[in-house]
C-alpha positions, -999 to +999 in steps of 0.1 A: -346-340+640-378-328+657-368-352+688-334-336+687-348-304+691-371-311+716-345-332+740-324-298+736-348-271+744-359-294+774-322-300+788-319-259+785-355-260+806-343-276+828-310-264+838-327-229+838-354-239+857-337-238+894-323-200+894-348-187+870-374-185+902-350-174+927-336-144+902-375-136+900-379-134+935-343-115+942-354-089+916-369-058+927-387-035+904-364-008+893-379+031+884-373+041+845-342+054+839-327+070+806-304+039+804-319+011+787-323-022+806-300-040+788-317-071+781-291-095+797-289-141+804-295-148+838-260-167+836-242-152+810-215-175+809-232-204+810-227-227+785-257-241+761-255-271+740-263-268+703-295-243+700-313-256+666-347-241+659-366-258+627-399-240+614-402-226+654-429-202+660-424-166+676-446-180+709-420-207+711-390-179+706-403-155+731-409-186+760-368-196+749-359-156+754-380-158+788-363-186+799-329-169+791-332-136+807-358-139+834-382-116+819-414-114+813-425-108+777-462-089+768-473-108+732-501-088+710-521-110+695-512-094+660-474-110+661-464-118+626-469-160+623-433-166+610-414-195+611-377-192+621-351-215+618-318-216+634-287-239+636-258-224+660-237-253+650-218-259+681-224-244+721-232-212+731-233-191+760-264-175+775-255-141+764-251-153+725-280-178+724-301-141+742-285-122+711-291-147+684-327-148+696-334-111+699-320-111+664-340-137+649-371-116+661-355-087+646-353-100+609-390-113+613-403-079+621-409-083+659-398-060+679-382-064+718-389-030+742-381-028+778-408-018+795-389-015+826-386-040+856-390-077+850-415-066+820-409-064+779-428-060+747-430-077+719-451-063+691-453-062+650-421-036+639-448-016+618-458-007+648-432-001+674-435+035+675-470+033+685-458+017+718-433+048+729-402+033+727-380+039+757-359+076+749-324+076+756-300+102+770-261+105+770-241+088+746-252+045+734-217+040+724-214+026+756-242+003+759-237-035+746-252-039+713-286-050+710-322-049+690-343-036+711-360-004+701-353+027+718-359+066+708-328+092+707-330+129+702-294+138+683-287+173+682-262+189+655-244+216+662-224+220+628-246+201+608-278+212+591-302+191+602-325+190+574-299+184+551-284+155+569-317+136+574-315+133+538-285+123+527-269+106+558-299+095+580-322+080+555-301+056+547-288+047+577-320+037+591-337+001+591-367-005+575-396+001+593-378+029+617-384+064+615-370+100+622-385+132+631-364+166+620-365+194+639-354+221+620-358+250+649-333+228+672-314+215+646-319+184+659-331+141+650-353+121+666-345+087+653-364+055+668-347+023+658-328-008+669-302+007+692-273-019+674-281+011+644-288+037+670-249+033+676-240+031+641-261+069+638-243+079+666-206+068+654-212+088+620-222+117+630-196+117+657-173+120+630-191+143+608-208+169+632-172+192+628-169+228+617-158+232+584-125+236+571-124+273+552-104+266+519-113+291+500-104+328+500-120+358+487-102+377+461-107+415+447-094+420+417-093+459+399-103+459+364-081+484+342-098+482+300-128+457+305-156+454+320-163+434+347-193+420+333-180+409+301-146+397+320-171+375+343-187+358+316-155+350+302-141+335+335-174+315+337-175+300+308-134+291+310-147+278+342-172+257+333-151+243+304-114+242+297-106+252+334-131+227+351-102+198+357-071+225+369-088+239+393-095+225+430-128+228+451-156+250+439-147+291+420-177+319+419-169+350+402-192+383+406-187+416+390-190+449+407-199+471+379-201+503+400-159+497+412-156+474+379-138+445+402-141+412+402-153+394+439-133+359+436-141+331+459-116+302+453-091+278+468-057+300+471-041+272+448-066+280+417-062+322+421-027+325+403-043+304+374-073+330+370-047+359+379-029+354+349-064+348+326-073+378+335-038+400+327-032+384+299-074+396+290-074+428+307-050+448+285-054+482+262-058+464+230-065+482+194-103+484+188-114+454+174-145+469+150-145+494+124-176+503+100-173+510+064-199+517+037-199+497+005-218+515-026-237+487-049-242+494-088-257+467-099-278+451-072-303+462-046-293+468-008-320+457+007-322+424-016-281+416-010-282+424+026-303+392+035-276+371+015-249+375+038-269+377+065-281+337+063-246+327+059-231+347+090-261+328+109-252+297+090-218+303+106-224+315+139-243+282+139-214+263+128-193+277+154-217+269+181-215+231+173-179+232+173-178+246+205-195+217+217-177+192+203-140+210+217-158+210+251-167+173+250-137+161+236-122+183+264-133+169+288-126+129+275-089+140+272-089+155+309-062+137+329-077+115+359-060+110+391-043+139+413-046+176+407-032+183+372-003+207+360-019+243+358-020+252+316+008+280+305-006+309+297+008+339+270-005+373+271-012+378+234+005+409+224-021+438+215-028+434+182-057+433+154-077+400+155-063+370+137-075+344+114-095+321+140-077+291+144-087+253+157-115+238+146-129+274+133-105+275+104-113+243+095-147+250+094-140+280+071-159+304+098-145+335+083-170+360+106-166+365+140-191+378+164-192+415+161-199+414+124-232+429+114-249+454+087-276+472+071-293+482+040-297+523+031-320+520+004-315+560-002-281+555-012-284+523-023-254+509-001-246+487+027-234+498+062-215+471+075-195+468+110-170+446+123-134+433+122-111+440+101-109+404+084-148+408+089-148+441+062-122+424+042-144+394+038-176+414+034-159+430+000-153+401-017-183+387-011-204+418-025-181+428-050-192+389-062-227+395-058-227+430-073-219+426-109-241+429-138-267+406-150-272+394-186-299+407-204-319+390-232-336+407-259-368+395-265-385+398-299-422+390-299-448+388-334-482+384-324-500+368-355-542+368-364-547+336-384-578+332-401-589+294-401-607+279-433-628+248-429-596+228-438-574+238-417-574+226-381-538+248-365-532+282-376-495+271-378-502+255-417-505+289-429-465+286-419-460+255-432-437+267-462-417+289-443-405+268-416-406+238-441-434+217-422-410+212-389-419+179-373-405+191-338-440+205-332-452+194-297-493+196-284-489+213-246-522+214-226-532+249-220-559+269-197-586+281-211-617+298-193-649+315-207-685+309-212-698+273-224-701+276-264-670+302-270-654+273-290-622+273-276-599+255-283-579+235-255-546+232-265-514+251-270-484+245-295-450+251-287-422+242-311-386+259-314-373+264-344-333+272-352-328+282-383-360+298-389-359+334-400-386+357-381-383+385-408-401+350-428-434+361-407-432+394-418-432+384-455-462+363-450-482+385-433-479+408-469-489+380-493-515+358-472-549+374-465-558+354-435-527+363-418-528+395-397-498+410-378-512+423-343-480+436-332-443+433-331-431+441-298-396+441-282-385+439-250-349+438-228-352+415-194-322+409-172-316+374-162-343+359-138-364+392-142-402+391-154-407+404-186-445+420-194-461+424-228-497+441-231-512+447-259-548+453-251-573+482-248-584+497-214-625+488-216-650+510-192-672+481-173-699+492-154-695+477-117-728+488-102-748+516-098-760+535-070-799+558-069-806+588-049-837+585-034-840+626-030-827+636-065-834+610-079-798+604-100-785+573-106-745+570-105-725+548-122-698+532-106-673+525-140-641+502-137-614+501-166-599+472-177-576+457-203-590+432-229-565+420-251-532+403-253-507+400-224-472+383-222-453+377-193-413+361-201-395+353-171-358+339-185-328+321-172-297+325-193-270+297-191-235+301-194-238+280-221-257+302-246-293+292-236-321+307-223-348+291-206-380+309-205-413+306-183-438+322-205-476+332-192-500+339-221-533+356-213-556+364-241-593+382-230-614+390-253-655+408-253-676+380-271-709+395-261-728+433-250-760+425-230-766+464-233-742+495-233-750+528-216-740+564-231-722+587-204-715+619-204-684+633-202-666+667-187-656+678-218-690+669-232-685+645-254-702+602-249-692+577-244-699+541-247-697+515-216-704+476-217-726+471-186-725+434-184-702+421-208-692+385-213-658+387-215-636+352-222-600+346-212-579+324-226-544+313-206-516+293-216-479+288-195-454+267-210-415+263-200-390+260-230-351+259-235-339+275-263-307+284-276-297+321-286-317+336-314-335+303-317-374+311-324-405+297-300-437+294-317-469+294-290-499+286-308-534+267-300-552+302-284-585+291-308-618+317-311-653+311-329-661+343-337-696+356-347-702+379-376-736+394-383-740+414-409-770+427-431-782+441-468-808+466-475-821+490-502-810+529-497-834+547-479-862+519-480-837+501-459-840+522-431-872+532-427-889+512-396-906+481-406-906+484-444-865+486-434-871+451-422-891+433-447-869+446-474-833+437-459-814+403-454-801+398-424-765+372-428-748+355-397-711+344-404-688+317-377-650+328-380-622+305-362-590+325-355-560+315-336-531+334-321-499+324-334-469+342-312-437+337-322-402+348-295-370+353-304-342+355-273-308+373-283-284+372-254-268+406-241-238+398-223-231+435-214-232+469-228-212+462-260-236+438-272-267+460-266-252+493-287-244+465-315-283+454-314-292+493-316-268+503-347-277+470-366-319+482-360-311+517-371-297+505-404-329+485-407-350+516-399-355+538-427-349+573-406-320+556-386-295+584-401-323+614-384-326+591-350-287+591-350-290+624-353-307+631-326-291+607-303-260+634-312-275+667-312-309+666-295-327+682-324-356+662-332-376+687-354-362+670-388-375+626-370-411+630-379-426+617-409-450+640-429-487+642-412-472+628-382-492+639-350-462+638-329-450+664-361-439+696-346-452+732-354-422+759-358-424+796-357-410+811-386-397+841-365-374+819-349-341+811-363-333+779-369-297+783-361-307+790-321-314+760-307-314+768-274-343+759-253-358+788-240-362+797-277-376+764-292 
């Protein structure tokens, strides 16, 4: 193969070889012109046998090329060492084998310039700039195609130049050319391979026109809407359902000062957006009213916040299904050609319908100008909005607004004694309630100081046939049981309850000294020792009540020391200046049925009893006093036994029955009646009552008006 190749380049040698000197010597040098030097075969006709080129350096290339064309090739000494194969499988002519040459020297980044005369250039592509191309003027459409590199200035005179260098120019370009932008002349300086320098040329040729105006501008009088709120509507119709009927590009800007519309569109789209906009622009019936609901039951300012997370739920909803029309909008538009223009109606001016699509299937029963307002004054909500908007509004408060059930609770807090034997206050019940076993141990929270003895545990049972008048009988015949109190209470459904029962104790907080008068002052807090209840219940339509009870028991176990004030009036009094005071909680959560009893026990206290005997008068003398008298320490346990009763009030009827079935109960129910009818109340009160009023004997009984009472 190798002596093939060589027996061919040497025949081409050789028949070169005898005009290649005279051409040199009939060739004068020529002065640089704007025309490249095309670089031509000293016999361009002539025939070549079969040029194959296997693993042929770019020396051995260029000496081929200057055997071809006469010329005399400059080499750097940085050429790219490629090898470059070749197989024209069959004859060529001069001009072809000069072409496929020039080519190959192309692809392995080696680049040809003229350099004018008899002279060319042949250096790495990378770094033909550097080597100032020749620059061409006039048109290269008409020079033979070639790969030498060259430098031509294009000038636009429609096209932006900037604009077009990026799009068009940068990938037109071969690799390692480059382009220069001048953005004052709007023109290109591209340097490249004048085969693609043609190719530029060609393209822009074709695109550097003025361009076609298809669009006209439009002003359009507004008569009832604004133009701003007409071009959002246009916009967003635009944008969306619109996008595939209309051709080219739409803008659409409102004049508020004339209230137009500026339209810029293709002539085709404006009888489309014509008709949007009469069947839009039209006197329509206001679309919002405002009405004022009064509430009886509930609270403004608690309802308002209801409705106003489900219209945001809602608007929500309709946002999503918005997007979801659009997209599927846009998968059903038809493709191919300019499609059908939709049919529009004008709607005839009328109040707002139902909403319709995928609105009513979502069940979005607000639209967008629905809003409103709690007046806490009158106790009433101020809403705005459509007419199905108010409509909608009603029912839903006239739903929210109705009344709650109550629930009566009945409450005996018990003192039970503990003997030695007895280890739960709730065995002193044991034959009433018939030693229940549904008696269940809840933990409980106590706190106080170390040593109170307290008890950690609470017991919580319920009871359904038990009878709380029971309690009341024990409480006569047993000793160690104490009634604390029997109060009663009403709480509407999911409404906190609260039961004190305490005493309001002074407790010195600190104390401040004047350094000039020398006074001290006591700074004095109150605060309530003693038994609080807190009944938070849930009624079910099924008759029961569940109940979230909070028990809180404090109690004074110790006086460090106690300090006698003064008051206005000028009586003492006595105040606990660092007292140890325990507290004992419990919370438990039961489900009862109606007028079933709870029994909370398991609130446990060591108390300590110190009491002393003396002779009279010897007793009390100092010292003597104290030799002579015994001094006894006694250790009490009591626990708190509560016991609750729930009685559902439906309504009002229920609660009057309650009332006249505890006035026949009471033993001055007929004198309450009485002055639930009359108002006379002098005739209520018990004998040595302080609440017993005095009456002036000068005054008539028979007036009971009340300037004279």
């Amino acid at each position: 193969m190798k002596s093939k190749q060589s027996k061919c380049l040497l025949a081409l040698l050789l028949s070169l070889a005898c005009w290649s000197t005279a051409s040199a010597q009939l060739t004068q040098p020529s002065q640089p012109s704007v025309r490249p030097a095309e670089l031509q075969a000293v016999k361009p006709g002539e025939m070549v046998d079969e040029l194959i080129l296997v693993d042929m350096g770019p020396h051995q290339v260029l000496e081929l090329l200057e055997t071809l064309t006469g010329k005399i090739i400059l080499r750097r000494q940085d050429i790219p060492a490629v090898k470059i194969n070749f197989n024209s499988r069959g004859p060529l002519t001069q001009s072809e084998a000069v072409l496929a040459l020039e080519s190959l020297l192309t692809l392995n980044s080696i680049m040809l310039t003229d350099m004018g005369g008899k002279f060319m250039k042949a250096v790495p592509a990378t770094e033909v700039n550097r080597h100032v191309p020749e620059m061409l003027s006039g048109s290269t459409l008409e020079l033979s195609a070639s790969q030498q590199i060259y430098a031509k200035l294009f000038k636009l005179n429609y096209l932006n130049a900037q604009e077009t260098s990026g799009t068009m120019i940068s990938n037109l370009v071969s690799q390692n050319s480059s382009f220069v932008v001048f953005e004052k002349a709007n023109a290109i300086l591209i340097t490249d391979a004048l085969i693609n320098l043609q190719r530029i040329e060609a393209m822009l040729k074709e695109a550097d026109y003025p361009q076609n105006i298809r669009e006209d501008i439009q002003f359009v009088k507004l008569s009832f809407i604004q133009a701003g709120e007409m071009q959002d509507r246009l916009d967003n119709l635009i944008k969306g359902p619109l996008k595939t009927y209309l051709e080219g590009s739409t803008s659409v800007t409102a004049d508020e000062r004339t209230n137009q519309l500026i339209i810029i569109t293709h002539p085709e789209n404006m009888k489309v957006i014509q008709q949007v906009i009469d069947s839009i622009d039209i006197d329509a019936a206001p679309l919002t009213g405002s009405e004022v609901f009064p509430l009886r039951q509930a609270k403004a300012e608690e309802v308002v916040p209801i409705i106003e997370n489900i219209i945001s739920g809602q608007e929500e909803g309709r946002e999503d299904d918005s997007k979801v029309s659009l997209n599927n909008g846009q998968n059903n538009a038809p493709s191919g050609g300019t499609p059908a223009a939709p049919a529009l109606q004008a709607p005839a001016p009328a109040a707002p319908t139902a909403p319709s699509g995928s609105e009513s299937n979502s069940s979005l029963q607000f639209s967008q100008f629905v809003g409103l307002s709690a007046d806490e004054r009158t106790n009433s909500i101020v809403a705005y909005g459509t007419t199905n908007d108010l409509r909608t509004l009603k029912e839903l408060i006239d739903k929210i607004d109705i009344p709650l059930p109550q629930v009566r609770i009945e409450v005996i807090i018990t003192e039970v004694t503990l003997t030695e034997n007895q280890a739960s206050g709730l065995s002193s019940f044991a034959a009433t309630f018939n030693d229940r076993p549904d008696i269940t141990n809840l933990p409980v929270q106590g706190t106080g100081p170390v040593g109170l003895g307290l008890d950690n545990f609470n017991i919580s049972s319920q009871i359904g046939d038990f009878a709380i008048s029971a309690v009341l009988d024990l409480a006569e015949d047993d000793d160690n049981v104490k009634i604390l109190s029997t109060p009663s209470i009403v709480v509407s459904h999911n409404e906190e309850g609260k039961i004190n029962v305490s005493q309001s104790r002074p407790i010195e907080t600190g104390t401040t000294t004047n350094t000039t008068s020398e006074t001290v002052t006591n700074q004095i807090e109150y605060r309530d020792v003693g038994i609080q209840l807190t009944v938070t219940p849930l009624i079910g339509a099924d008759g029961s009540v569940t109940m979230t009870i909070e028990q809180t028991v404090d109690t004074i176990f110790s006086e460090s020391s106690t300090t006698n004030t003064g008051d206005e009036d000028g009586t003492t009094s006595s105040v606990d200046t660092n007292p140890v005071i325990g507290v004992r909680e419990a919370n438990s959560t039961i489900t009862v049925n109606d007028r079933e009893v709870i029994i909370l026990g398991g609130l446990q206290e060591n108390q300590r009893e110190v009491s002393r005997t003396y002779f009279p008068i010897i007793g009390r003398m100092p010292l003597i006093g104290d030799l002579l008298s015994g001094k006894q320490i006694e250790y009490n346990r009591t626990e708190l036994i509560i016991f609750v009763r729930p009685t559902i009030l439906r309504n009002p009827q229920a609660a009057t029955e309650l009332t006249e079935k505890a006035l026949e109960i009471l033993g001055e129910g007929e004198r309450v009646r009485e002055y639930l009818d009359t108002h006379t109340t002098g005739e209520i009160y018990m004998e040595g009552s302080k609440y017993e009023p005095e009456f002036d004997d000068s005054i008539s009984k028979d007036d009971d008006t009340p300037e004279e009472q």
